[in-house]
Structures are given as structure tokens and as C-alpha cells.
Backbone as JSON, one array per atom type, in Angstrom:
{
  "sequence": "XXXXXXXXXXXXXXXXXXXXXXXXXXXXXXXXXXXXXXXXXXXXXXXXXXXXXXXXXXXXXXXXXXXXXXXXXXXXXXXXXXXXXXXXXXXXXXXXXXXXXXXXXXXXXXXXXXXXXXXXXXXXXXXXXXXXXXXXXXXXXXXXXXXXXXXXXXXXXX",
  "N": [[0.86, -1.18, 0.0], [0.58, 2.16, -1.16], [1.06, 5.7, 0.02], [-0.19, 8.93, 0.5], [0.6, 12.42, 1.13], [-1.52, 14.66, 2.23], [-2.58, 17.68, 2.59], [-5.29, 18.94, 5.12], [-6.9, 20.84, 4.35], [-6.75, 20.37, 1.31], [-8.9, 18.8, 0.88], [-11.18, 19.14, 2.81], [-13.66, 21.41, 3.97], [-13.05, 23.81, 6.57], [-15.41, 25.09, 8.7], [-17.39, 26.63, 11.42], [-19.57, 24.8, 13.03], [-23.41, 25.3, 11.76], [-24.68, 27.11, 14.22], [-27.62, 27.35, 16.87], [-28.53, 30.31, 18.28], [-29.7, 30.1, 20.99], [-29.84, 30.21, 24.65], [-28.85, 27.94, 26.94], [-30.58, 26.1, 28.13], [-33.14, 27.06, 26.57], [-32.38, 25.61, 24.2], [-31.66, 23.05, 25.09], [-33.32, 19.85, 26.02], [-35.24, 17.2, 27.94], [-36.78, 15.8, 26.58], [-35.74, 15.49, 24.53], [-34.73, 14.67, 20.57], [-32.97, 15.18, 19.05], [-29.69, 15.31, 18.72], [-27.08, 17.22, 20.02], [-24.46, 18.71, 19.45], [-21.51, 19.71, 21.3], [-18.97, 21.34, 22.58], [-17.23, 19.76, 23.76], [-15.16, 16.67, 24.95], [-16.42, 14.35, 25.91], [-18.55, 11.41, 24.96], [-19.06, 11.23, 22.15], [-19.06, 13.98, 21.24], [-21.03, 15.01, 22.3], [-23.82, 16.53, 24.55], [-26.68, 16.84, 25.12], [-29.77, 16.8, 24.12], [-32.32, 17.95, 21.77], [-35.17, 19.23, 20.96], [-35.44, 21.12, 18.22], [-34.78, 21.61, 15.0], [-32.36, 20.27, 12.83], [-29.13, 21.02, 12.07], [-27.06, 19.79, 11.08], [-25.0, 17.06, 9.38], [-23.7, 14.17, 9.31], [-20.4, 14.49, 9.75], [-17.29, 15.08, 10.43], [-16.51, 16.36, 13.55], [-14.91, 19.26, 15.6], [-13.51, 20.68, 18.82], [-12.85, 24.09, 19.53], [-11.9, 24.79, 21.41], [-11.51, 23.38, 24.24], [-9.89, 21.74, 26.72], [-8.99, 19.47, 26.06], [-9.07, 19.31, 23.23], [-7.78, 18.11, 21.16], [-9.08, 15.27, 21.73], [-11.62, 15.67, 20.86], [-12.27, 15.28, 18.63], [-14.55, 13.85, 16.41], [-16.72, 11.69, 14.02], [-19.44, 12.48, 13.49], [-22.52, 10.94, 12.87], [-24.92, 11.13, 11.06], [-28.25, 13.2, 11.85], [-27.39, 16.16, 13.61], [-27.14, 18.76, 15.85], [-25.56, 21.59, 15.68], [-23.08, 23.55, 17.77], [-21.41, 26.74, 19.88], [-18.51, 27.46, 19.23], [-17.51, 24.98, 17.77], [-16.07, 23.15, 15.4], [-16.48, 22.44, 12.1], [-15.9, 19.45, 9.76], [-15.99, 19.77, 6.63], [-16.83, 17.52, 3.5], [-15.03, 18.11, 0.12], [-15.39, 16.26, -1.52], [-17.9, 13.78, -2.5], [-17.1, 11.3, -2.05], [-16.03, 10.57, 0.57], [-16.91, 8.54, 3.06], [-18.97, 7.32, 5.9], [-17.07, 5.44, 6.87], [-14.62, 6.31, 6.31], [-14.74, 8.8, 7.06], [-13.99, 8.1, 9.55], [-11.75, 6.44, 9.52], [-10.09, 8.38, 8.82], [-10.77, 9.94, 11.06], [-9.62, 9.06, 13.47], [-6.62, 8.69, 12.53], [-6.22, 12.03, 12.86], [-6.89, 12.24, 15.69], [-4.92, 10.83, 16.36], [-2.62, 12.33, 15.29], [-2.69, 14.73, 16.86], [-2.54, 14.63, 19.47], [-1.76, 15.55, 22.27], [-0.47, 17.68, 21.79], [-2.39, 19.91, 21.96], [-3.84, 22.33, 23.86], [-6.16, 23.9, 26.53], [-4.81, 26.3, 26.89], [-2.78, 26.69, 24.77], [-4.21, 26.41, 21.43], [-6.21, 24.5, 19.43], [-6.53, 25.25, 16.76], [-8.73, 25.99, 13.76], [-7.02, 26.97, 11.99], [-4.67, 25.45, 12.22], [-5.57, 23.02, 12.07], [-6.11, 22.58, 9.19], [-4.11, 23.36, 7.98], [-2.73, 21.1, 8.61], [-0.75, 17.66, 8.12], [-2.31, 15.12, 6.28], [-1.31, 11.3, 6.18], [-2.61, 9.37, 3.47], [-3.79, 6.44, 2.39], [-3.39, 5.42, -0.86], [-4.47, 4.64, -4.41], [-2.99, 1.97, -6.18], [-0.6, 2.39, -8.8], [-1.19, 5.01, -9.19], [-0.52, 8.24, -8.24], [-1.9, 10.05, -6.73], [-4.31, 9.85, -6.17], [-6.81, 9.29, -4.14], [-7.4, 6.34, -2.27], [-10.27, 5.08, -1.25], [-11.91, 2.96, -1.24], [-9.86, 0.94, 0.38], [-9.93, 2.34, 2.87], [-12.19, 1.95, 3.61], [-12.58, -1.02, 3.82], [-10.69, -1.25, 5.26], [-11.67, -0.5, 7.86], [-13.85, -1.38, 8.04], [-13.01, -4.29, 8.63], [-11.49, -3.65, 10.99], [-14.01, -3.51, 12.72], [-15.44, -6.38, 12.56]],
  "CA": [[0.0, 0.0, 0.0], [1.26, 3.45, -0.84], [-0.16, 6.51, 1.75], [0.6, 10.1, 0.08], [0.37, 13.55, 2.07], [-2.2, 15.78, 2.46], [-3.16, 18.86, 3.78], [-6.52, 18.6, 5.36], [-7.58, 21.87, 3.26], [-7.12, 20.16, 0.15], [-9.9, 17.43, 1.13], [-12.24, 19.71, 3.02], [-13.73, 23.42, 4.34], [-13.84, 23.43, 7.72], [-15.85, 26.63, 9.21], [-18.0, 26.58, 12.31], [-21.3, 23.87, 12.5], [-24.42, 25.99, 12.38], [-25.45, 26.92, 15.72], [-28.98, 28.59, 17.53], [-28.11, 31.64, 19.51], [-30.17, 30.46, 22.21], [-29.12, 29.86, 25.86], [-28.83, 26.48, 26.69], [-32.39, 26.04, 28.65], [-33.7, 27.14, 25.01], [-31.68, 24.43, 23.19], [-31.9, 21.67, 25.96], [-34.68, 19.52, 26.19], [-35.26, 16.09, 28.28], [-37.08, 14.67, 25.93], [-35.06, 15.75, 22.9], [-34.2, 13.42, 19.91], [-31.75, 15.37, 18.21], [-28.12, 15.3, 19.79], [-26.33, 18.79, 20.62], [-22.71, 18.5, 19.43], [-20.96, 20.47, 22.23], [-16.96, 21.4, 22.6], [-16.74, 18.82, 24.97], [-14.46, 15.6, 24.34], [-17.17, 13.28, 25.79], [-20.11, 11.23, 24.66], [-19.01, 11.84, 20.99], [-19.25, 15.62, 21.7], [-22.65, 15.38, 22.49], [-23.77, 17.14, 25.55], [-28.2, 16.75, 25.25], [-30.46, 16.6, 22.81], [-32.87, 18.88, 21.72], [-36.27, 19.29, 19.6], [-35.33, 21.83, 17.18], [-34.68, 21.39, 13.24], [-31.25, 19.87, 13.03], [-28.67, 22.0, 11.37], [-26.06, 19.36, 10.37], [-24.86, 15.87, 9.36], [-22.43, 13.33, 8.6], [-19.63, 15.37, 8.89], [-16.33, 15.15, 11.51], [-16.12, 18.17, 14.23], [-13.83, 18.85, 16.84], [-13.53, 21.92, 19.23], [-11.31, 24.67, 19.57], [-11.65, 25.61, 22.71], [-11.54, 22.51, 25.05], [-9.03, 21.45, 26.97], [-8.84, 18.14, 25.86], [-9.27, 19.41, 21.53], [-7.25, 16.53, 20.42], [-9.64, 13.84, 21.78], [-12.8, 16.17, 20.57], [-12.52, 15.06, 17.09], [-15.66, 13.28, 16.48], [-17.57, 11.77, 13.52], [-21.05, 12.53, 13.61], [-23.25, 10.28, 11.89], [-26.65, 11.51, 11.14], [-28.49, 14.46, 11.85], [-27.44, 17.23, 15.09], [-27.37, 20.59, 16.08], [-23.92, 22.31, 16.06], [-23.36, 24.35, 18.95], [-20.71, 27.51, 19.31], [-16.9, 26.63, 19.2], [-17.63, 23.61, 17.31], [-15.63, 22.95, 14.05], [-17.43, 20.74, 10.85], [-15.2, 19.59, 8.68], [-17.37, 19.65, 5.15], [-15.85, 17.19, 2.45], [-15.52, 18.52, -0.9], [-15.84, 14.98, -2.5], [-19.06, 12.89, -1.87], [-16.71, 9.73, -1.38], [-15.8, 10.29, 2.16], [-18.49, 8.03, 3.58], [-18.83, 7.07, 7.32], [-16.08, 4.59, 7.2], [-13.48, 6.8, 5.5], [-14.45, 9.94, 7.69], [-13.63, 7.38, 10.91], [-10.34, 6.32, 9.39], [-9.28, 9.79, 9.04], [-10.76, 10.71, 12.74], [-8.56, 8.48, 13.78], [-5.27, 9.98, 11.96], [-6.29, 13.73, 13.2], [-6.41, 12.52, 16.78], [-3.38, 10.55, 16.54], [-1.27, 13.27, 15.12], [-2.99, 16.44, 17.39], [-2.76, 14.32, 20.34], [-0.96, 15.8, 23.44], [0.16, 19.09, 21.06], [-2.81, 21.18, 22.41], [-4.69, 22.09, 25.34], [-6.86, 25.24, 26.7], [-3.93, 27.48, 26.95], [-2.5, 26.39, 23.51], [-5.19, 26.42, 21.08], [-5.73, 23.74, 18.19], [-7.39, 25.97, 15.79], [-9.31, 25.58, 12.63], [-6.1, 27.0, 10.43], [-3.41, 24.55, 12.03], [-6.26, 21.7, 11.24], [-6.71, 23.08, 7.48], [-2.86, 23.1, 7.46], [-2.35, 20.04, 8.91], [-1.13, 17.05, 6.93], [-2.12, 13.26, 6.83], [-0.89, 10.6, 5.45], [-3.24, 8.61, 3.17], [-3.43, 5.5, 1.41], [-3.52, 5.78, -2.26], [-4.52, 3.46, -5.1], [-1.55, 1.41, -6.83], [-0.42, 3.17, -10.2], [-1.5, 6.49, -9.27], [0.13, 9.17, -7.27], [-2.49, 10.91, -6.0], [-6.06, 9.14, -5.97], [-7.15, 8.32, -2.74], [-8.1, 4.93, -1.93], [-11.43, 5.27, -0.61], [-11.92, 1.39, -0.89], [-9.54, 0.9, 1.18], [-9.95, 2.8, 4.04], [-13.65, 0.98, 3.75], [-12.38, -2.31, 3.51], [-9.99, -1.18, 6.53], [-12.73, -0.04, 9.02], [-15.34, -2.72, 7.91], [-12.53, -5.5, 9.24], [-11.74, -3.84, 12.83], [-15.54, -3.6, 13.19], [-15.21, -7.49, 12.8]],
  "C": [[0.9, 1.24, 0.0], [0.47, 4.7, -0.29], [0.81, 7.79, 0.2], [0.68, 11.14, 1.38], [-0.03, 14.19, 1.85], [-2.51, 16.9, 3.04], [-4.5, 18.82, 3.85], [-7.42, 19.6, 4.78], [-7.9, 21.58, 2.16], [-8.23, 18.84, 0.3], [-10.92, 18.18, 1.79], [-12.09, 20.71, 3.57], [-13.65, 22.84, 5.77], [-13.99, 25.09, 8.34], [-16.76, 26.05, 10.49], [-19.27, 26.52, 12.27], [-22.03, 25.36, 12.5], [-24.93, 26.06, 14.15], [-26.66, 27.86, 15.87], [-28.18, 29.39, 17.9], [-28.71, 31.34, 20.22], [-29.12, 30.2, 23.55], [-29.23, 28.63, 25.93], [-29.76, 25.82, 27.15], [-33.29, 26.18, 27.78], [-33.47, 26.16, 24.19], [-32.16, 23.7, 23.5], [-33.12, 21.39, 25.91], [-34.88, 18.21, 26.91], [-35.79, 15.24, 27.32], [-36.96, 15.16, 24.33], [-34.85, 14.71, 22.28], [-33.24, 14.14, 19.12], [-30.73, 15.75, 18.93], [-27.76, 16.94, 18.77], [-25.06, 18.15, 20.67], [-21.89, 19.81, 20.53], [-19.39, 20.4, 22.09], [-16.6, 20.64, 23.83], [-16.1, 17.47, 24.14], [-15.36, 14.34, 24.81], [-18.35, 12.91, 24.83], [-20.15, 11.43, 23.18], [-19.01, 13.4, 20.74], [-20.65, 16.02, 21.98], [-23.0, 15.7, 23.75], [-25.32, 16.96, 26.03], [-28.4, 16.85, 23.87], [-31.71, 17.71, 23.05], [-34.03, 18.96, 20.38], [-36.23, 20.0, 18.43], [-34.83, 21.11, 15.76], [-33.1, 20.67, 13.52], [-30.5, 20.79, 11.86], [-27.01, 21.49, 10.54], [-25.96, 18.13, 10.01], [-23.68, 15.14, 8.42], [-21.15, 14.05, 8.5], [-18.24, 15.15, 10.63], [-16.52, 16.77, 12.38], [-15.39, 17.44, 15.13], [-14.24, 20.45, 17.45], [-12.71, 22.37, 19.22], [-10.99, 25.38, 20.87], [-11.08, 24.55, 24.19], [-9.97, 22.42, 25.37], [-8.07, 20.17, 26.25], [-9.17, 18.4, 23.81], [-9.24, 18.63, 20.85], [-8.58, 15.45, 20.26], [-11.34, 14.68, 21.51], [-13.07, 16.22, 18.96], [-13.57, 13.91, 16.62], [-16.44, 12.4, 15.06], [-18.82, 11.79, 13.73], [-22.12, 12.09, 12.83], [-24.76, 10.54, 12.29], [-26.7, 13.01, 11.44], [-27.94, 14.82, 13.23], [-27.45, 18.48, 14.67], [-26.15, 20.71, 16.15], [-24.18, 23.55, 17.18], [-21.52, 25.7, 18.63], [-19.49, 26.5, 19.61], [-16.68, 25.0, 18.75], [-17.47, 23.36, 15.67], [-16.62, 22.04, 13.16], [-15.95, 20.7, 10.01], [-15.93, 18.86, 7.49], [-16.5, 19.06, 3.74], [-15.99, 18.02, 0.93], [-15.41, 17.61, -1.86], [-16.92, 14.38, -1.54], [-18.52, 11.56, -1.59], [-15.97, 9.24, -0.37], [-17.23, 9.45, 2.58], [-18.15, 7.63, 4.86], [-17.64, 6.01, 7.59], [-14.78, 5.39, 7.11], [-13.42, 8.11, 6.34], [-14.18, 8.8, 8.96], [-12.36, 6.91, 10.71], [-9.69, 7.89, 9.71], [-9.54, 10.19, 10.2], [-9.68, 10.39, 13.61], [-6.89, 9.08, 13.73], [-5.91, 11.25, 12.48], [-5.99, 13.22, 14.67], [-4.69, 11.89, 17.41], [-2.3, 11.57, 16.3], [-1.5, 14.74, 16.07], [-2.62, 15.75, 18.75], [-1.67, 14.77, 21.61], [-0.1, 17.19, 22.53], [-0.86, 19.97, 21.84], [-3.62, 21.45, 23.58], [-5.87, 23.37, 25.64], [-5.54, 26.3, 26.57], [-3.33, 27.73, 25.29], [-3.7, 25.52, 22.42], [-5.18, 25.21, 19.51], [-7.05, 25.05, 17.3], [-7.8, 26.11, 14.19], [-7.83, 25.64, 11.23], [-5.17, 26.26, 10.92], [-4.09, 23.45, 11.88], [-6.18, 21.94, 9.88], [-4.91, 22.9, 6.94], [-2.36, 21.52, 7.8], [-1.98, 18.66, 7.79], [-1.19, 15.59, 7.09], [-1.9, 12.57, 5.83], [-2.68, 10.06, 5.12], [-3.24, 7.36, 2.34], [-4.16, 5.52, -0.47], [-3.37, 4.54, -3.5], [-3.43, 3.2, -6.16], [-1.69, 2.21, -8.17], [-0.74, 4.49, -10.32], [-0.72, 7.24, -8.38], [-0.73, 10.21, -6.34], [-3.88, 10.88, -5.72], [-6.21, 8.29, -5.22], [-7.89, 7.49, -2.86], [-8.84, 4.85, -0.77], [-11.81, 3.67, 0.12], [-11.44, 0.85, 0.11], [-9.77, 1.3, 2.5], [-11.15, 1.81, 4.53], [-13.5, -0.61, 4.26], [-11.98, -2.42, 5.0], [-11.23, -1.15, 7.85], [-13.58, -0.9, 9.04], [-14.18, -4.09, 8.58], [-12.41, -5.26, 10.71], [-13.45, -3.3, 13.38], [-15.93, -5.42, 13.16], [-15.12, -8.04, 13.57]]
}
């Protein structure tokens, strides 16, 4: 298998989920069904759930504020709410699919891991600069092997 190097800009935007402006007694709800992505590193970053419209999906976030940033890199499968200080990262190919954004979650927290904290900030432009290795299909130099990653993630789910 050959991996190339990317910068995580040239694979996707990443700007800040949609969020409400409300307070969080406005958001929150006990008997919510849509999960509230929060800048927290637990629970997937999910913090409550909440009745409103949902304002995102399928898409990796992380925070930039948390202490813990590194381990707040998340995929989010399905619909939520984005909340403030809460990165998306938005592919600009449709053949990231839930397996392939969980390989790569993987690689982001491995390489951010123990670099940042609350005082030292991981922030959207040293993610966008950041660069990961990927694996890339034989005879080409630069066409990511989607398959793969698929193939990869569908065996340690095994």
C-alpha cells in the first residue's frame, strides 16, 4: 500500500457547525431526539439533545476551545445541532463516507494528540494546514483509496 500527504484543506472546508443563539435552557430539552454537538471531548461531543430542526450531518467536528481538543474530534453520523466553538469539517468529495471519515478521525487525533490544550489552542487553520498521510490506489500518485480505508474499518468492526 502506498499513503501520500495531504493537507486537510485540500480534502475539506472546515468553518463553524451551524449553531442557535439560544441559551442552553432554550436548546436543551429532556425529551429531545436530536443530539447537541458540544466542545466537549465526551459522549461523541454530544452534551443533550434537543427538539429543534437539526442544522447538520455526517460530517467530523472537533472543538477549539476545550481542553482536551485533540480527543474532541468526532464523527457525527446523522443528523445534530452544532453548537458555538464547534468545528465541521465539510468534504468537498461525496466519497468520504462514514467509514473513510472514521479512518481519518482516527489519523487527526493521533497526530494532534498531546500538542494542544486550553492554553495552547488547536485551531481551525493549524487543522486546514495540517497534513495526513493517506493511502492511495496502486499506479497512481495521488487518488485516494477510498476502498480501502472501507475495507480497513469494515474489518476492525469485525
Amino acid at each position: 500500500m502506498n499513503y501520500k500527504s495531504f493537507k486537510v484543506k485540500e480534502l475539506f472546508d472546515i468553518h463553524p457547525t451551524k449553531a442557535y443563539k439560544l441559551t442552553n435552557p432554550q436548546l436543551f430539552c429532556d425529551n429531545g431526539k436530536v443530539p447537541v454537538v458540544t466542545n466537549t471531548s465526551e459522549n461523541y461531543g454530544r452534551s443533550g439533545y434537543s427538539n429543534l430542526e437539526p442544522t447538520e450531518h455526517d460530517i467530523i467536528t472537533f472543538s477549539d476551545t476545550g481542553t482536551k481538543s485533540p480527543e474532541s474530534f468526532f464523527f457525527q453520523e446523522g443528523e445534530f445541532i452544532g453548537y458555538a466553538h464547534v468545528q465541521g469539517m465539510y468534504p468537498y468529495s461525496n466519497k468520504w463516507g462514514k467509514k473513510q471519515l472514521l479512518y481519518l478521525t482516527t489519523i487527526l487525533r493521533k497526530k494532534t494528540l498531546g500538542l494542544y490544550d486550553y492554553s495552547t489552542k488547536m485551531t481551525r487553520e493549524i487543522i486546514s494546514n495540517l497534513k495526513v498521510e493517506l493511502p492511495i490506489i496502486d499506479g497512481t500518485t495521488d487518488e485516494i483509496d477510498f476502498d480501502y480505508m472501507d475495507a480497513y474499518i469494515s474489518e476492525l468492526e469485525q
